[in-house]
Structures are given as structure tokens and as C-alpha cells.
KOLVEXFI-198818 format. One record per residue (C-alpha): residue number from 1; residue in three letters; x, y, z. Coordinates in Angstrom, 1 decimal, always signed. Layout:
BEGIN
(pt NUM "ALA" (X Y Z))
...
//
This chain:
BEGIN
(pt 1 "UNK" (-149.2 -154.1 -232.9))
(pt 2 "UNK" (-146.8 -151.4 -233.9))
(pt 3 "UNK" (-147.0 -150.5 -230.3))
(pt 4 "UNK" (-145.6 -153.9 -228.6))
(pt 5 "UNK" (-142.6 -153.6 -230.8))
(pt 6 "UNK" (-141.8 -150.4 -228.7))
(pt 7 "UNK" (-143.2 -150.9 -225.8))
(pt 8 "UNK" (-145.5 -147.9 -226.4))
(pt 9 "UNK" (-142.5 -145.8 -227.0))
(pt 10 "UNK" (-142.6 -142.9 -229.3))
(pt 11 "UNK" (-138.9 -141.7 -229.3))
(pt 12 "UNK" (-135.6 -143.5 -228.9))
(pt 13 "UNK" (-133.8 -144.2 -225.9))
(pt 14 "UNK" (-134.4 -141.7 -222.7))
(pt 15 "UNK" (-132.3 -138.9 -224.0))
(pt 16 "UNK" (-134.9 -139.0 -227.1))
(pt 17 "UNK" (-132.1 -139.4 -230.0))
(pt 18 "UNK" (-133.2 -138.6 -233.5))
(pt 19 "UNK" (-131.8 -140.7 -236.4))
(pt 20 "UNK" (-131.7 -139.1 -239.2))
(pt 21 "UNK" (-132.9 -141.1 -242.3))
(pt 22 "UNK" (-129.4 -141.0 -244.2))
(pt 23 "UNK" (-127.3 -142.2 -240.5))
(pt 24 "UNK" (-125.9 -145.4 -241.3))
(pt 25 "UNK" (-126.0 -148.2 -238.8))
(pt 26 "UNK" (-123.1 -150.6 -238.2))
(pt 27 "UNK" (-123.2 -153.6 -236.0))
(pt 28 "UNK" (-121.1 -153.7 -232.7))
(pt 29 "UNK" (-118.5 -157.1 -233.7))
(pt 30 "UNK" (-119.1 -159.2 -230.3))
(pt 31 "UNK" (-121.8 -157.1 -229.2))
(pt 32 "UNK" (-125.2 -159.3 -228.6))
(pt 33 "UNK" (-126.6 -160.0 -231.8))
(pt 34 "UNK" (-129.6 -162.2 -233.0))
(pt 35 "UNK" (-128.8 -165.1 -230.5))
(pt 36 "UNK" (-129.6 -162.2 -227.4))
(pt 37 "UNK" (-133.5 -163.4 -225.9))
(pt 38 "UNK" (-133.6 -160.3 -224.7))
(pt 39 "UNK" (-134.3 -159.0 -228.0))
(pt 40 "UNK" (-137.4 -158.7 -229.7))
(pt 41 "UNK" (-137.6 -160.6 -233.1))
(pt 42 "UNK" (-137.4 -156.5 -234.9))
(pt 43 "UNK" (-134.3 -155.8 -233.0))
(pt 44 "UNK" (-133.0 -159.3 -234.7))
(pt 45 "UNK" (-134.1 -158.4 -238.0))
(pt 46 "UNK" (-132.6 -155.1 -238.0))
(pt 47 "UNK" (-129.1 -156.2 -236.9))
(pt 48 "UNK" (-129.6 -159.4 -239.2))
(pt 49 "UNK" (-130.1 -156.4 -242.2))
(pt 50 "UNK" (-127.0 -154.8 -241.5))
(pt 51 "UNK" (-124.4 -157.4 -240.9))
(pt 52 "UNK" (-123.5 -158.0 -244.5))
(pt 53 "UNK" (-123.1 -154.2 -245.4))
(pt 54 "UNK" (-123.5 -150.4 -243.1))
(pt 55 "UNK" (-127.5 -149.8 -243.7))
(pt 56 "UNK" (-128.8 -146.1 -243.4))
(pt 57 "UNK" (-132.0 -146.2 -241.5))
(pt 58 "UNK" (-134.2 -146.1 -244.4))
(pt 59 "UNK" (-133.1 -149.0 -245.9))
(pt 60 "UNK" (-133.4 -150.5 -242.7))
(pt 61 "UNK" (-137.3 -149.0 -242.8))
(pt 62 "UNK" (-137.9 -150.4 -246.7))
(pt 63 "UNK" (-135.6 -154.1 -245.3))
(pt 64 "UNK" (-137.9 -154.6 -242.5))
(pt 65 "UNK" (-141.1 -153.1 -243.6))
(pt 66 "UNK" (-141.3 -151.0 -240.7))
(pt 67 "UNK" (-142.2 -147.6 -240.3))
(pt 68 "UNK" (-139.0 -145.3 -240.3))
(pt 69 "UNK" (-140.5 -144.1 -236.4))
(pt 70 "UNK" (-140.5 -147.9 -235.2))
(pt 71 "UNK" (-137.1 -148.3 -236.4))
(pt 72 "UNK" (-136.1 -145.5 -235.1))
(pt 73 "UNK" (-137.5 -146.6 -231.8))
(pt 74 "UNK" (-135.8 -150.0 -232.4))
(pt 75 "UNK" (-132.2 -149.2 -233.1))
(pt 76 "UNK" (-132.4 -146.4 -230.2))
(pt 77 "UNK" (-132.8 -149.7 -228.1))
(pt 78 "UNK" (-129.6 -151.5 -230.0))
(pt 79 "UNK" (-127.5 -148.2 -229.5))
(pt 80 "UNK" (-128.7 -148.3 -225.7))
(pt 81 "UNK" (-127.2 -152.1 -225.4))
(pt 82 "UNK" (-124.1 -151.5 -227.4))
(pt 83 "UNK" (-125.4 -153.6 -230.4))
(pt 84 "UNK" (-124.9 -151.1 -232.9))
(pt 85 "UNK" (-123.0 -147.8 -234.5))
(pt 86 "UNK" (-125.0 -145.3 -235.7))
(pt 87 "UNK" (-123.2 -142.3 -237.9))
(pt 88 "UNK" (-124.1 -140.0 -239.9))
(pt 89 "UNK" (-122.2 -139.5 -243.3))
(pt 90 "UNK" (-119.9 -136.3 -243.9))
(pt 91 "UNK" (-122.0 -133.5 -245.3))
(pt 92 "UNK" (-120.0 -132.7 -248.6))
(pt 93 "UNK" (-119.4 -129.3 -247.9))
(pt 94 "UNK" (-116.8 -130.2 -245.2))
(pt 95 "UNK" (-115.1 -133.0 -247.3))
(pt 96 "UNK" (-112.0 -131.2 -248.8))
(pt 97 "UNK" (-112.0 -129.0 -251.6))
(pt 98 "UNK" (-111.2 -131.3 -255.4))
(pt 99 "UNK" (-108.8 -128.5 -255.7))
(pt 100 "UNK" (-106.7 -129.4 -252.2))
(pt 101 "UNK" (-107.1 -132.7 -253.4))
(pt 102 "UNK" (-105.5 -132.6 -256.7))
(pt 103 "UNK" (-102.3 -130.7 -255.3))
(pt 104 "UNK" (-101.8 -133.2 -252.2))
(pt 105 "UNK" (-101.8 -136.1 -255.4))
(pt 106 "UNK" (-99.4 -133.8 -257.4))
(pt 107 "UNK" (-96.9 -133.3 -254.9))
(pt 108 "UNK" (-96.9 -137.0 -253.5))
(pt 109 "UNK" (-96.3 -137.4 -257.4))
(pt 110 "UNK" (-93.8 -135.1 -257.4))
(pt 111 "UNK" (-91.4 -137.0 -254.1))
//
């Protein structure tokens, strides 16, 4: 069953994408959503999941009750068609320093 959802795919997409479990996934506004036949009723239920709020994939996973490799599979497809974003959040240690921070406030403070 698991299968027809992918089409016997293991991997996303030809170039075999990876999404990591924290990417977050953002539909594509006027990109082809749940009204598109072309999608599969999963494909539909994953953009339906995220519409109201960005979803990483695991939430999509635990949403659908899909395995996190099907949805993988699945939003590799949506990326493909230009239905979704997917992005992965900044790692914190390249978000600027709390120190950097606090001087930028202080001297907008200080104008």
C-alpha cells in the first residue's frame, strides 16, 4: 500500500533530495494545491497540513500518519511541481551573537 503512494519510489525526486526531519515545508501561494487531479489524495493531505501554519516534515509524518520516508517521497514530488517550499531552519550557531545583538539595540537607542 505504502508502495502506490510512491509509485515504488524509495527516495525523493531524481536528484534523490534528503529532507531533513526539522526542514519546514511552506506551500507555493497559486501553486496547484488540493484541487490538482494529478495529485494523489497524500500529496493533498500534506499541502492541506501545512496551509494554516510552515510544518517541519515530522509533523507532517505524526499529521498524516505516514512514515517520515513516504513523506519524504511525497513532498519530493510537491517540490518537483512547485507546490511547496522546503527550508531548513538557521542552525543557532550562525544566528548572531546575544552580545552583537544587544549593542545594535543600544545604539539605535542611542540615535
Amino acid at each position: 500500500m505504502l508502495g502506490d503512494m510512491t509509485g515504488g519510489r524509495a527516495g525523493p525526486g531524481p536528484d534523490g533530495v534528503r529532507f531533513d526531519l526539522i526542514a519546514l515545508v511552506t506551500p507555493v501561494p497559486g501553486a496547484p494545491g488540493t484541487d490538482d487531479p494529478a495529485l494523489g489524495p497524500e500529496h493533498r493531505a500534506l499541502i492541506d497540513l501545512c496551509r494554516p501554519e510552515t510544518q517541519s516534515v515530522a509533523e507532517l509524518a505524526a499529521g498524516a500518519d505516514l512514515p517520515v520516508g513516504v513523506v519524504r517521497v511525497l513532498l519530493g514530488d510537491l517540490l518537483e511541481r512547485g507546490s511547496v517550499t522546503v527550508s531548513l531552519p538557521v542552525p543557532p550557531a550562525h544566528l548572531p551573537d546575544e552580545r552583537v545583538l544587544r549593542e545594535v539595540v543600544q545604539g539605535l537607542r542611542a540615535l
